[in-house]
C-alpha positions in Angstrom: 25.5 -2.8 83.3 23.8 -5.5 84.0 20.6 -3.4 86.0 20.5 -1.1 82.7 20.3 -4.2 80.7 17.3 -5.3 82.6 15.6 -1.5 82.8 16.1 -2.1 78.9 14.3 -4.9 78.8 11.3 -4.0 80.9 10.9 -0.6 78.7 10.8 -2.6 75.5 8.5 -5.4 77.0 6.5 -2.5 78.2 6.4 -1.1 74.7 6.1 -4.1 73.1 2.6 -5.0 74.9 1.6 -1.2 74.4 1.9 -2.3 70.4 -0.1 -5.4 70.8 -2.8 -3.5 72.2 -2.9 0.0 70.6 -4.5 -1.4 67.3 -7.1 -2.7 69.5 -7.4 0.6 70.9 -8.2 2.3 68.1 -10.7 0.0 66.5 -12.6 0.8 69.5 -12.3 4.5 69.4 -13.4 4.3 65.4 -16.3 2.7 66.1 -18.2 5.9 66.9 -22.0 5.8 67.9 -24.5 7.6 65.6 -27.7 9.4 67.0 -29.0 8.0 63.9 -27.6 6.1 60.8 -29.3 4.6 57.5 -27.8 1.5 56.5 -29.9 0.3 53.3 -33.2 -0.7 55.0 -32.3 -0.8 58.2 -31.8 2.3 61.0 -29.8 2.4 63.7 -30.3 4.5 66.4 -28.1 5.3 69.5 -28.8 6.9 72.9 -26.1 9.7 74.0 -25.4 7.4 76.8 -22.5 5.2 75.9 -24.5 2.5 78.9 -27.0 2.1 77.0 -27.2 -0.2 73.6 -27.8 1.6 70.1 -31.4 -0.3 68.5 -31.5 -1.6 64.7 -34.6 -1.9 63.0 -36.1 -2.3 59.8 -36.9 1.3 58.5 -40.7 0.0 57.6 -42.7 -0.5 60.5 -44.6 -4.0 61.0 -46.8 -1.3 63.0 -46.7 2.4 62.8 -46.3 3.9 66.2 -49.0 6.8 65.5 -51.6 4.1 65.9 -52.4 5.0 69.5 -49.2 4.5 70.8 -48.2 1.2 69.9 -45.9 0.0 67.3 -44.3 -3.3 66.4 -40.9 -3.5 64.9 -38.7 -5.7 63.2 -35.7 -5.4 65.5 -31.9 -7.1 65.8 -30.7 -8.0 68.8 -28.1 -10.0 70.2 -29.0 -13.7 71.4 -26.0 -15.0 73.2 -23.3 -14.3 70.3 -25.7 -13.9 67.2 -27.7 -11.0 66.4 -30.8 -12.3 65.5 -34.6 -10.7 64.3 -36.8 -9.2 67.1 -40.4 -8.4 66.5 -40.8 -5.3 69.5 -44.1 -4.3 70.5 -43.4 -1.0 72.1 -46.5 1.2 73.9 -47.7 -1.5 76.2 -47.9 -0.1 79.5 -47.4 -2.8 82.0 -50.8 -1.6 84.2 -52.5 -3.0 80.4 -50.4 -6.6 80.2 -51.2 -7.4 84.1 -54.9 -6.1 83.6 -55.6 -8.1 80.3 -53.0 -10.8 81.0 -55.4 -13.5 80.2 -56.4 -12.0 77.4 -53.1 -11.4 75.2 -52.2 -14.7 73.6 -49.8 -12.6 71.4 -48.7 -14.7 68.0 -46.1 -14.3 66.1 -44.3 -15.5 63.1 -41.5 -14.6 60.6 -40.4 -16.1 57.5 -37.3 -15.1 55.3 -38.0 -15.2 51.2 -40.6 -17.1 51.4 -39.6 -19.8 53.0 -40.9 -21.4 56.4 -42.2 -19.6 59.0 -40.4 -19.9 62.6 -42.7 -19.1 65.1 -41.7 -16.5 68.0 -41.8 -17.0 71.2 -42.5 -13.7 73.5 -41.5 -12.0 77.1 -41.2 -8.8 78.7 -38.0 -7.5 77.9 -37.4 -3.5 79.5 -41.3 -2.4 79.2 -41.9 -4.0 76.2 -42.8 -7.3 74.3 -40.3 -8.8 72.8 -40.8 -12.2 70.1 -37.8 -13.7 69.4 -36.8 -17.4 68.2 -35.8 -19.5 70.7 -32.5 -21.0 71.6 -33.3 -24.3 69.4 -33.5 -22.2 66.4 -31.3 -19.3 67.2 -28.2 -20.7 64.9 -30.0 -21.2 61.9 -32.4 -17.8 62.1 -29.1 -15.9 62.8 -27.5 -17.6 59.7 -30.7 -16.9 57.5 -30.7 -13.2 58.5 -27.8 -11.5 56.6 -28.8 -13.1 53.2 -32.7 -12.8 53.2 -34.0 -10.0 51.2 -37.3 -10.0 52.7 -39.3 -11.0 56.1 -43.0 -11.7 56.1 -44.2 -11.4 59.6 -47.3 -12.0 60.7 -48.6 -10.6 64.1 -51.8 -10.7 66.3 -52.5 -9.1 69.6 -55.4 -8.9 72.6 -55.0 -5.9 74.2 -57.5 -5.3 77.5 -58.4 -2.5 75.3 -59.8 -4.7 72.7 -58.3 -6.3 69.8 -55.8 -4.7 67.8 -55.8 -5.3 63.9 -52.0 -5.5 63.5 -51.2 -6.6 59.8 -51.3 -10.4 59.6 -49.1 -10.3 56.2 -46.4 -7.9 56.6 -43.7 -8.2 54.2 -40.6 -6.5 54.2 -37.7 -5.5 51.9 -34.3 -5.8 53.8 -30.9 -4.6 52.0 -27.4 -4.3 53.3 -28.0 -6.2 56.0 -24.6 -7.4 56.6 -23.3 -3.8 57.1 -26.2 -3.3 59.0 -24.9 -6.3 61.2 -21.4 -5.2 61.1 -22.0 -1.7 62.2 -24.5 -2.6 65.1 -21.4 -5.3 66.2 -19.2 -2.6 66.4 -21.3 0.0 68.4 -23.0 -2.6 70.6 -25.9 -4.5 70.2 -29.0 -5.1 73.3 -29.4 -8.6 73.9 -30.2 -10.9 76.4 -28.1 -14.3 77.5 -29.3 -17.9 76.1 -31.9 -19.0 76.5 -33.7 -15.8 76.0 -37.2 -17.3 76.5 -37.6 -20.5 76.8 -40.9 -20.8 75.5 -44.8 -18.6 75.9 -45.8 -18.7 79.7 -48.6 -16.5 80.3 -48.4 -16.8 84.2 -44.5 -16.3 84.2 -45.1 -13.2 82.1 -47.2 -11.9 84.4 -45.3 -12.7 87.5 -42.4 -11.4 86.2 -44.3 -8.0 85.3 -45.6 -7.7 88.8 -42.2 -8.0 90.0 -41.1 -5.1 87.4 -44.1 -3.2 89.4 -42.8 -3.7 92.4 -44.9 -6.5 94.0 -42.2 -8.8 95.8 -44.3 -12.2 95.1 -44.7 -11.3 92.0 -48.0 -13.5 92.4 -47.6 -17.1 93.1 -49.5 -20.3 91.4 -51.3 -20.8 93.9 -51.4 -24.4 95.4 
């Protein structure tokens, strides 16, 4: 009797853990990824691999990508635990950043309803430039975000190529963004751990995107 009693037990402890968990379970099973979702002004976009992080952006472009290949976005990303904006700068081969290194001085800002600006600070993040607030001001941009209802974002660019007129003025209309948020929490959002950058080096970009090319030394300072 006494070895059924404790078979008993185990079974219902078993079962009782399988209850605490199944809700769990299926939360994570509803959250389905969409190739592509609408979600007031923003768009989410997922890859068909489940390894790789869906992308939310605002649905107007800071810089349309027809524009010889590059385009600037306002993005979200995660920043530690807080999804915060992203200005990406996608179409900027590498080969161009370490040939007109010296020359890029990229500047961004953004400012929500009109208030002050928070300037961005900018790295190489997966082949592209990424602007994004700092760790000081993380907490209170990620705060701001879900409420604003629009983003003025200014950006300016030196490109080896020559300079590239990206609108100084941009401003945006944002809606729904706290579904927007919610649905990009549940699917899984890119991000990078805190501190994301700690600040605009031009020589530790450019080491860091010789070392994406392959160069080990990924170019010293020099004494």
């Amino acid at each position: 009797m006494r070895r059924n009693n404790g078979r008993s037990g185990g079974r219902r402890l078993v079962w009782a853990l399988a209850a605490l968990m199944w809700p769990g379970a299926v939360l994570a099973q509803t959250a389905t990824r969409p190739a592509h979702e609408t979600i007031g002004s923003w768009a989410l976009s997922c890859p068909a691999s489940v390894s790789e992080p869906c992308t939310l952006r605002d649905s107007d472009w800071v810089w349309p990508g027809d524009a010889g290949g590059l385009s600037a976005a306002l993005e979200v990303q995660r920043r530690g635990s807080e999804l915060v904006p992203v200005i990406a700068v996608r179409g900027l081969s590498p080969a161009m950043m370490v040939g007109g290194l010296a020359a890029v001085k990229p500047t961004v800002t953004l400012a929500f309803d009109g208030g002050a600006a928070f300037v961005l600070s900018c790295g190489m993040s997966g082949g592209y430039l990424a602007c994004g607030p700092d760790a000081a001001v993380v907490a209170p941009i990620a705060a701001a975000l879900p409420n604003a209802r629009t983003a003025a974002v200014e950006v300016a660019l030196n490109l080896p190529t020559g300079p590239v007129g990206l609108p100084r003025a941009v401003t945006l209309t944002l809606s729904d963004t706290p579904a927007a948020l919610a649905r990009l929490r549940a699917v899984g959002a890119s991000g990078e751990t805190l501190p994301a950058y700690p600040g605009l080096d031009l020589w530790e970009l450019g080491s860091k995107i010789m070392r994406d090319l392959g160069f080990s030394g990924g170019g010293g300072r020099g004494p």
